[in-house]
N, CA and C atoms as a LAMMPS dump frame, in Angstrom:
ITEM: TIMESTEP
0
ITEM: NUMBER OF ATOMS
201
ITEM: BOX BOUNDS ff ff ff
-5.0000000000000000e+02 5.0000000000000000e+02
-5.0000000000000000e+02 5.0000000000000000e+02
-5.0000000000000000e+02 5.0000000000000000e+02
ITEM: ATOMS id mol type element x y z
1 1 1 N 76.373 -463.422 -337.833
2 1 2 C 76.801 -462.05 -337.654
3 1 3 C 77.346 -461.879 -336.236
4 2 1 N 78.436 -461.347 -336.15
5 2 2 C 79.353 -460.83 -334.591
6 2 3 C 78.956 -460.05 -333.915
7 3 1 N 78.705 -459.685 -332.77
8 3 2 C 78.4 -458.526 -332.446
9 3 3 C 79.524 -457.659 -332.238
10 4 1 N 79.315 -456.516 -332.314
11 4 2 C 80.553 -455.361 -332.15
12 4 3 C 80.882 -455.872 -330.123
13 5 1 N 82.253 -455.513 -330.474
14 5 2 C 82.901 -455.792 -329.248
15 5 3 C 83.415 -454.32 -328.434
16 6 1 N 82.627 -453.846 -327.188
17 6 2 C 83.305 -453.078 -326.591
18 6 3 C 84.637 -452.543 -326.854
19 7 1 N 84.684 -451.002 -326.859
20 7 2 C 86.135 -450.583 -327.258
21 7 3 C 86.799 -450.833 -325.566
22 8 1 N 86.433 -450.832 -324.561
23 8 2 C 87.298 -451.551 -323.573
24 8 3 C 87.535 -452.912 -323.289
25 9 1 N 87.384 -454.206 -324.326
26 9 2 C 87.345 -455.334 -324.56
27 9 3 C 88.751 -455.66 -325.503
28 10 1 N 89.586 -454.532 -325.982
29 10 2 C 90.496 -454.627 -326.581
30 10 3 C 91.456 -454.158 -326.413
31 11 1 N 92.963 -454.533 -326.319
32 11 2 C 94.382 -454.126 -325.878
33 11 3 C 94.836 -452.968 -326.623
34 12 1 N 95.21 -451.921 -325.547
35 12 2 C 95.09 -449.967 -326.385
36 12 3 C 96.467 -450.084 -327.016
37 13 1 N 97.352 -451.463 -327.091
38 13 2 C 98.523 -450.9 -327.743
39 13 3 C 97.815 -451.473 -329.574
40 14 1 N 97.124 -453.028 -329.551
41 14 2 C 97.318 -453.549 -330.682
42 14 3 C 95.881 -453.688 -331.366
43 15 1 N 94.708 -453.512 -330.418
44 15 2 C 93.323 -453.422 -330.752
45 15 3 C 93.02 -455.232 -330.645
46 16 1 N 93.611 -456.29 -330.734
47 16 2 C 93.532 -457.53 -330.28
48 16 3 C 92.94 -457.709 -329.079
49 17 1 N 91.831 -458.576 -328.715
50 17 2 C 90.88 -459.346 -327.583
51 17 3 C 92.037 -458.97 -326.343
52 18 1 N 91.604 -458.583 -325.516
53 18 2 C 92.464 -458.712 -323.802
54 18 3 C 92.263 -460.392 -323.719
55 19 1 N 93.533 -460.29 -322.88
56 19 2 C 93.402 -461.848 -321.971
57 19 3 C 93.738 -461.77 -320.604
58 20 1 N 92.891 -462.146 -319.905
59 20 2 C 92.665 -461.931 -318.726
60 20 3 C 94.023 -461.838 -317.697
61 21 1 N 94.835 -462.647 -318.117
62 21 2 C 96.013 -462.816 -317.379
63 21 3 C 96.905 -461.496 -317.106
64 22 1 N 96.937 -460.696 -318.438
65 22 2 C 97.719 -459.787 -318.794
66 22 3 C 96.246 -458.184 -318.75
67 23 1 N 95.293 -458.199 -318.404
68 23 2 C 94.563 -456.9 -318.817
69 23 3 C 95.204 -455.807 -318.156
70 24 1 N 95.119 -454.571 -319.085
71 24 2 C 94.18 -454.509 -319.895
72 24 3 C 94.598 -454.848 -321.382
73 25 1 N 95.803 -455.774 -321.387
74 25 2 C 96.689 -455.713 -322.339
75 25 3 C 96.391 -457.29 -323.069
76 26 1 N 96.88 -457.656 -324.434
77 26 2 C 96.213 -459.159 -325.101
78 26 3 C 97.559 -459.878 -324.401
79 27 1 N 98.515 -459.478 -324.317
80 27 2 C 99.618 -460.239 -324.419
81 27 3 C 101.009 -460.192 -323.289
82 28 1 N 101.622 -461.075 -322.804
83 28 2 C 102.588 -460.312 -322.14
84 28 3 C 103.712 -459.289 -322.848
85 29 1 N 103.492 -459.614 -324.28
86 29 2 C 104.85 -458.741 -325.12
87 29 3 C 103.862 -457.39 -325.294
88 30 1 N 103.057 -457.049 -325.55
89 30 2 C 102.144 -455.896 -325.109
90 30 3 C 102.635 -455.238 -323.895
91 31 1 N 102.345 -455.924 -322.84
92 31 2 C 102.215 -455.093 -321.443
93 31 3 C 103.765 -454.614 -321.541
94 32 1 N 104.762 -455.623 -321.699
95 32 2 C 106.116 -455.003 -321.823
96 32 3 C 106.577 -454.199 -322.465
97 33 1 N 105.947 -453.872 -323.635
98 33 2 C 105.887 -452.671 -324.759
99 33 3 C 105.524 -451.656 -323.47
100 34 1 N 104.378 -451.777 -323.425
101 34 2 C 103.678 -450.515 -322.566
102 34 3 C 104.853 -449.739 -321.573
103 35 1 N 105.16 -450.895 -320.612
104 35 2 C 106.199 -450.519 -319.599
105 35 3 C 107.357 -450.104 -320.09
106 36 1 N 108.046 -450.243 -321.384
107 36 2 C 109.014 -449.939 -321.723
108 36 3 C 108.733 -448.985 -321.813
109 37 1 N 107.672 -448.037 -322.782
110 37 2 C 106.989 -446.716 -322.957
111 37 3 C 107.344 -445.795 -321.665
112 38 1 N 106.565 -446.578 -320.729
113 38 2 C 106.33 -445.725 -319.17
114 38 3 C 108.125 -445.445 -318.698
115 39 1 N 108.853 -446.223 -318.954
116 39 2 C 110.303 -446.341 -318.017
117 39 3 C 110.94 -445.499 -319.494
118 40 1 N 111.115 -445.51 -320
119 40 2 C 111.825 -444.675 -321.068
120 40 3 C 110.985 -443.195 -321.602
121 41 1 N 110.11 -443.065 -320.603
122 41 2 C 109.849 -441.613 -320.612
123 41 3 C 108.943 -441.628 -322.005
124 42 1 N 108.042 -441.98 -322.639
125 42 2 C 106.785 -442.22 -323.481
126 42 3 C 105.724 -441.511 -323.461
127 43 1 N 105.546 -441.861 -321.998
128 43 2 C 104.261 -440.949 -321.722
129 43 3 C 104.378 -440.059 -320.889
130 44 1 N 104.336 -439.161 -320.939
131 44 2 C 104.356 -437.776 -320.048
132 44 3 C 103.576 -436.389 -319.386
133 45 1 N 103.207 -436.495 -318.687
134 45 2 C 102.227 -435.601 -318.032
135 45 3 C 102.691 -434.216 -318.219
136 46 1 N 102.046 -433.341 -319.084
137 46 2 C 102.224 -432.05 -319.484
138 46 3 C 102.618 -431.201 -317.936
139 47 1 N 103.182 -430.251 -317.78
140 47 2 C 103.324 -429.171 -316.735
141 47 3 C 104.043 -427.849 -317.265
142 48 1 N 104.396 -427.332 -316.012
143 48 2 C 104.777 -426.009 -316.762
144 48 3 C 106.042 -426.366 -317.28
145 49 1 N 106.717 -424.77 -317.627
146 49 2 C 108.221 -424.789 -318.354
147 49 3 C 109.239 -424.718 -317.321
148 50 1 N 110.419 -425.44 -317.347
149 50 2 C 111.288 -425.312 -316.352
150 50 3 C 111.503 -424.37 -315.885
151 51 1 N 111.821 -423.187 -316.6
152 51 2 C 112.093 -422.184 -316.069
153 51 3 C 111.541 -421.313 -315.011
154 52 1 N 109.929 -421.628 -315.4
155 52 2 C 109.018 -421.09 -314.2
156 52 3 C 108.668 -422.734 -313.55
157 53 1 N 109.813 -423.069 -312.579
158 53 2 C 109.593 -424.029 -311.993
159 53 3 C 109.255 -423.683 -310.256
160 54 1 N 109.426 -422.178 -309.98
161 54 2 C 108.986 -421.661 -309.253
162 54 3 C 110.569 -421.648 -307.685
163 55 1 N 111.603 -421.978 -308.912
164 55 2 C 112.737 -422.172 -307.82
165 55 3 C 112.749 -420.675 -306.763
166 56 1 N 113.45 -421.132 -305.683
167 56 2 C 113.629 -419.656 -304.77
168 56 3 C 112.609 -419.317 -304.433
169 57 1 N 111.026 -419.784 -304.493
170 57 2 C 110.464 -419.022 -303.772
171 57 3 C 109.527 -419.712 -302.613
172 58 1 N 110.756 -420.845 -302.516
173 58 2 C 110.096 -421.435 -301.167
174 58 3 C 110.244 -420.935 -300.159
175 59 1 N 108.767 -421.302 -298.975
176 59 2 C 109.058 -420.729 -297.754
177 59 3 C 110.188 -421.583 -296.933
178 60 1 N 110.717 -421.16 -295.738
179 60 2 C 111.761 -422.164 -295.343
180 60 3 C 110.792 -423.017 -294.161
181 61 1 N 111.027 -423.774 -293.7
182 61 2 C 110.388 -424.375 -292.227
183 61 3 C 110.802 -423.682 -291.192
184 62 1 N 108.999 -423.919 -290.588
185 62 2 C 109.002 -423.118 -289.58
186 62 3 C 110.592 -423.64 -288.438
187 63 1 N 111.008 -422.586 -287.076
188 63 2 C 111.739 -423.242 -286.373
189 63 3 C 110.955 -423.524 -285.05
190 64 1 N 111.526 -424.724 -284.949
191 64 2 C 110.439 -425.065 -283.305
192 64 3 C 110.822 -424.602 -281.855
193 65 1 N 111.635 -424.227 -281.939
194 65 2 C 112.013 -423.493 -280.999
195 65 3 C 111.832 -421.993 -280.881
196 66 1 N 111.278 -421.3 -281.906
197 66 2 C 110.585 -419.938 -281.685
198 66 3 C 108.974 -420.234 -281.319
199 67 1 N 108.669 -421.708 -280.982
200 67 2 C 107.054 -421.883 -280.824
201 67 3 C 106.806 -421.374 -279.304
């Protein structure tokens, strides 16, 4: 009988054993999957809506010569 294998013992694209060379990934065609993901915009960190991107209401820099 096997023992159950840690769910961080396995590559998050294919569920296959990691290999050390490549972690947290089994394979180098894995990790390159991944990165393709990351560079072609895949994964994306939620934020607001463009529109309230908060344009125009920056302050300007201070001037150093009114110090």
């Amino acid at each position: 009988m096997s023992q159950p294998r840690p769910s961080g013992s396995v590559c998050p694209l294919c569920g296959k054993p990691r290999a050390h060379a490549y972690r947290p990934f089994c394979s180098k065609r894995c990790a390159e999957l991944d990165l393709g993901r990351w560079l072609k915009g895949g994964y994306v960190i939620p934020g607001r809506d463009s529109d309230d991107d908060g344009a125009g209401t920056a302050v300007p820099p201070a001037d150093p010569a009114n110090d």
